[in-house]
C-alpha positions as CSV (number, residue, x, y, z in Angstrom):
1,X,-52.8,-21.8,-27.6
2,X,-51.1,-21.3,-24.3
3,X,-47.5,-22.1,-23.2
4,X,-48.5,-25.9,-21.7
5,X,-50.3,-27.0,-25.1
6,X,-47.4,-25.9,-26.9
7,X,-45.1,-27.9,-24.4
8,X,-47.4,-30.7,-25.2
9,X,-47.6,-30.9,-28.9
10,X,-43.8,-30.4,-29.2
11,X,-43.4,-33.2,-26.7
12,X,-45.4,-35.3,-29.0
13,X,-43.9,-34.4,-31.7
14,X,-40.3,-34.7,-31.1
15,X,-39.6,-36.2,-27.6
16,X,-39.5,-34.9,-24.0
17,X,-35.9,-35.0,-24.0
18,X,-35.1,-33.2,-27.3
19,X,-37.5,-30.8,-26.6
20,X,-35.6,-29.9,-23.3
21,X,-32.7,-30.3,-25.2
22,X,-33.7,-27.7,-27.7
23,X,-35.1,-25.3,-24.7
24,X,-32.1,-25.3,-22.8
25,X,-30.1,-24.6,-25.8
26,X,-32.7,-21.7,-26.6
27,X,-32.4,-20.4,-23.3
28,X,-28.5,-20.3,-22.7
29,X,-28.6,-18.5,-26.3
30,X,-30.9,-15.6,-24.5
31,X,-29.0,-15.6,-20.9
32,X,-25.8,-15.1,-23.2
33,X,-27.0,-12.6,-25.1
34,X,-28.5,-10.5,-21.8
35,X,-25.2,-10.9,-20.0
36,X,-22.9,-9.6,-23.0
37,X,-25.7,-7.1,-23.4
38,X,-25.4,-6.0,-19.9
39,X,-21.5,-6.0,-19.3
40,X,-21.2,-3.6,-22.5
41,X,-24.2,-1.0,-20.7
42,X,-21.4,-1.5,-17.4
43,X,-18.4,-0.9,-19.5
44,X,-20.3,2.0,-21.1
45,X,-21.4,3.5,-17.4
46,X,-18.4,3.2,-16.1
47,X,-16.5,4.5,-19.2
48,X,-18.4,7.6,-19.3
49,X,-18.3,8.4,-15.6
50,X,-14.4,8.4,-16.5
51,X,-14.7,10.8,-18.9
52,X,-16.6,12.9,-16.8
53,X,-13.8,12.7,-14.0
54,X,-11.5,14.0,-17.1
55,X,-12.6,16.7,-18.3
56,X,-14.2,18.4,-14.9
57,X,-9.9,18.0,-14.2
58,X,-9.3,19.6,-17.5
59,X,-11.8,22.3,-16.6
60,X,-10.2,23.2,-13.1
61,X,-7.1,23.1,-14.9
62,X,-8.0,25.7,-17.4
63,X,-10.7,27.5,-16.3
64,X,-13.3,26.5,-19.7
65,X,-16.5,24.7,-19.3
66,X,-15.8,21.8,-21.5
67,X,-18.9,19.5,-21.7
68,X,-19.3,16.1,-22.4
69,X,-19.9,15.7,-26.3
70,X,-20.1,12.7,-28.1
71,X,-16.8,13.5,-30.1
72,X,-15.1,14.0,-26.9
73,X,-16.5,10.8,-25.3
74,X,-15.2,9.1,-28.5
75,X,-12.1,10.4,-27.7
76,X,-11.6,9.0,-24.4
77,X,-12.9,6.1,-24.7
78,X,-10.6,5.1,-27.7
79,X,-7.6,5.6,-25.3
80,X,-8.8,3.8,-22.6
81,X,-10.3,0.9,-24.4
82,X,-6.6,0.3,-25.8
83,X,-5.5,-0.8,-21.7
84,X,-2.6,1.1,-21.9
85,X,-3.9,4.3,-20.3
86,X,-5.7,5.2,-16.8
87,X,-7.9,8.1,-15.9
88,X,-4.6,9.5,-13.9
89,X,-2.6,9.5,-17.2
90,X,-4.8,12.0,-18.3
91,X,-4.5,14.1,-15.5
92,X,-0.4,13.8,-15.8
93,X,-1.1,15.0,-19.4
94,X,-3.1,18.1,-18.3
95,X,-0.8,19.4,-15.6
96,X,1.9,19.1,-17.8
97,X,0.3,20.7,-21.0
98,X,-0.8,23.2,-19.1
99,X,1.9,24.0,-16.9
100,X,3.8,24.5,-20.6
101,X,0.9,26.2,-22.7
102,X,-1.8,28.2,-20.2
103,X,0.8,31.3,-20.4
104,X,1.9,31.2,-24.2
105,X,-0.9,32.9,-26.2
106,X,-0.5,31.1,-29.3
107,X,-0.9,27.8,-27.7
108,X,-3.4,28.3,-25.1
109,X,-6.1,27.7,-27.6
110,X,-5.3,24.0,-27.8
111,X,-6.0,23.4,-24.5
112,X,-8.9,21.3,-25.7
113,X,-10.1,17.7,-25.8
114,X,-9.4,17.6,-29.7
115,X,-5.8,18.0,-29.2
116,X,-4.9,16.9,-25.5
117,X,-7.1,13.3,-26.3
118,X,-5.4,12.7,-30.0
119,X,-4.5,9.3,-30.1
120,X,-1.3,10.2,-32.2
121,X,-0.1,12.6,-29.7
122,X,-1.4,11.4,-26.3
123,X,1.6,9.2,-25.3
124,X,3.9,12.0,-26.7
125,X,2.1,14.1,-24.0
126,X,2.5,11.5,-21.2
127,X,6.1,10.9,-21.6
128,X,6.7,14.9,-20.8
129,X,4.8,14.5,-17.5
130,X,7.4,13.7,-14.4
131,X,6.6,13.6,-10.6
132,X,7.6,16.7,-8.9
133,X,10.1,16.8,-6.3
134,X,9.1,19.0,-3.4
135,X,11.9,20.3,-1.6
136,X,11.7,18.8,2.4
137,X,10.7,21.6,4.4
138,X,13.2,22.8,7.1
139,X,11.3,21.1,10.0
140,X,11.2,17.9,8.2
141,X,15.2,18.0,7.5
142,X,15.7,18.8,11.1
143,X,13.3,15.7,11.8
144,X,15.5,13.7,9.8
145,X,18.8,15.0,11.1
146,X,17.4,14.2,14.5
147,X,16.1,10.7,13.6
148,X,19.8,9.9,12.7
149,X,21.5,11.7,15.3
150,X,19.3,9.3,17.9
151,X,20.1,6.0,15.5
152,X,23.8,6.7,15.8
153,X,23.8,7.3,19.9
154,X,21.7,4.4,20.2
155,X,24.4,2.0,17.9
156,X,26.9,3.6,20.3
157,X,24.9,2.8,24.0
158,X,24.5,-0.4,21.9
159,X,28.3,-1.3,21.4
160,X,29.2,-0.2,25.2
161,X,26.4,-2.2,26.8
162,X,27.5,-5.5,24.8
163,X,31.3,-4.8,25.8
164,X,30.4,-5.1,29.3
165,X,30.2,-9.4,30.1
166,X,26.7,-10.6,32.0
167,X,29.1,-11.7,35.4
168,X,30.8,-8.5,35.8
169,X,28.4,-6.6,38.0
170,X,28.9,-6.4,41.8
171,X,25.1,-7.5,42.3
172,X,22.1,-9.2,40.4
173,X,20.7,-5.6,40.9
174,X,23.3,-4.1,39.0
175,X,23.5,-6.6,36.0
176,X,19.8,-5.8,35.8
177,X,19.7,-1.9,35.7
178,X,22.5,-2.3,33.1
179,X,19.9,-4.5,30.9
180,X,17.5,-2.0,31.5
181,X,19.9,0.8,29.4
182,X,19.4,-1.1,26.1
183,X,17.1,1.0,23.6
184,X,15.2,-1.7,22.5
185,X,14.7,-5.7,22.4
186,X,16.4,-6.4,19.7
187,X,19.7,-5.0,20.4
188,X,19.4,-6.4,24.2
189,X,18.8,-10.2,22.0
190,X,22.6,-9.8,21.2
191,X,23.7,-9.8,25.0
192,X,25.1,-13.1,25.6
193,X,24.0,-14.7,28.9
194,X,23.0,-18.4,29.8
195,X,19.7,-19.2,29.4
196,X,19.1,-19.6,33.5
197,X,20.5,-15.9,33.8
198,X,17.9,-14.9,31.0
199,X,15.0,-16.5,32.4
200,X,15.8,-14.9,35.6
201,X,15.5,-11.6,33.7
202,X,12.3,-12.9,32.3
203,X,10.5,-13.5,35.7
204,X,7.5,-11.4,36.6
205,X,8.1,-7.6,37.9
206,X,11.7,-8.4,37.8
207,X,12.7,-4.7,36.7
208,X,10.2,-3.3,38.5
209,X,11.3,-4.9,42.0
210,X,15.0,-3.8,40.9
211,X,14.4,-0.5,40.4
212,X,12.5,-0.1,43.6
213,X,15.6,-1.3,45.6
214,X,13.5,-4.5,46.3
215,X,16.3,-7.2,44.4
216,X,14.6,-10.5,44.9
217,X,17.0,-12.6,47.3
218,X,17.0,-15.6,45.5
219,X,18.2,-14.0,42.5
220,X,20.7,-12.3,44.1
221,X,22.1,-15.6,45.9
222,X,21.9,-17.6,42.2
223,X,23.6,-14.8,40.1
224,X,26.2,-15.1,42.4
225,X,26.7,-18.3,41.9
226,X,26.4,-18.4,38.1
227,X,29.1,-15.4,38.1
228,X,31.2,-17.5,40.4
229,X,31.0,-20.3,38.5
230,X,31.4,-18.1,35.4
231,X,34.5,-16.7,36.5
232,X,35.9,-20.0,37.7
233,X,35.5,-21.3,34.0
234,X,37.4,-18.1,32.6
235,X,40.4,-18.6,35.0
């Protein structure tokens, strides 16, 4: 009997919609099952290329040729199933066990999988590992010294440029060149000026007309007014 007479005498049977009822239900149960099947094979891959990753580290650590074996699998997986532990935990836990037992001859042998992977002793392990502090290399403190060095001449330029008030410049051309001496935007944001003066600085090519001794006129003629003016207000 093929697939459509079977559809056909369980349609008469029970009803086209509890069959499809039933069918659906039967075929959810089999997706579910794959899926679960399939995440585990994932999980499995993935954990196994892990352990692969580990003990080719232990090996370069420790110069042995320690293969992949079911009881060392076991052994990694156990830690990393638990969540608490990544592949770079057991790297920590080799360079510090080694750095301590490679050169004593009574402890060398335990250099292994059986010990280094023991779930009683592995965090033990861990906590021993800290980060190594390299030393800066002299061209990298004089980098540094330099870096602050520039940061404190610059606060300084910074402090004598702002002392100096917008209107007391002989010329437009002057004020300008003395905007030109601030290290960077932000400090020159803490000049106070009126907004007309600063939208004069803004205008196209202004700096570059300045410092080719080609001062627009008009800005010449209307700084000396707003300094006028300025002036007049302080008096």
């Amino acid at each position: 009997m093929d697939n459509k007479a079977l559809w056909n005498d369980a349609v008469q049977l029970l009803g086209e919609p509890e069959v499809t009822r039933r069918f659906q239900r039967w075929i959810r149960g089999i997706l579910n099952r794959e899926i679960v099947k399939q995440n585990a094979a994932s999980t499995d891959a993935q954990m196994r290329k892990q352990a692969e990753a580990i003990l080719q580290d232990l090996n370069r650590r420790t110069g042995k040729n320690y293969s992949l074996t079911a009881d060392a699998l076991g052994w990694i997986k156990a830690l990393l199933a638990t969540n608490r532990y990544t592949v770079e935990d057991f790297y920590k836990v080799h360079e510090v066990k080694v750095m301590d037992w490679l050169r004593k001859p009574d402890m060398r042998k335990y250099l292994r999988p059986s010990t280094l992977y023991r779930k009683s002793k592995f965090d033990e392990y861990l906590q021993e590992w800290k980060p190594v502090q390299i030393p800066p290399t002299p061209k990298e403190v004089q980098a540094r010294k330099e870096a602050e060095q520039k940061k404190a001449d610059n606060a300084a330029l910074v402090k004598k440029l702002l002392a100096k008030p917008w209107w007391d410049f002989p010329t437009w051309a002057d004020f300008i060149r003395h905007c030109i001496k601030f290290p960077g935007a932000e400090s020159y944001e803490k000049y106070q000026m009126p907004e007309r003066v600063r939208r004069m600085r803004q205008a196209p090519e202004m700096n570059f007309k300045v410092l080719r001794g080609n001062s627009p006129e008009w800005a010449e003629q209307e700084y000396a007014q707003l300094k006028k003016e300025a002036n007049n207000a302080v008096v």
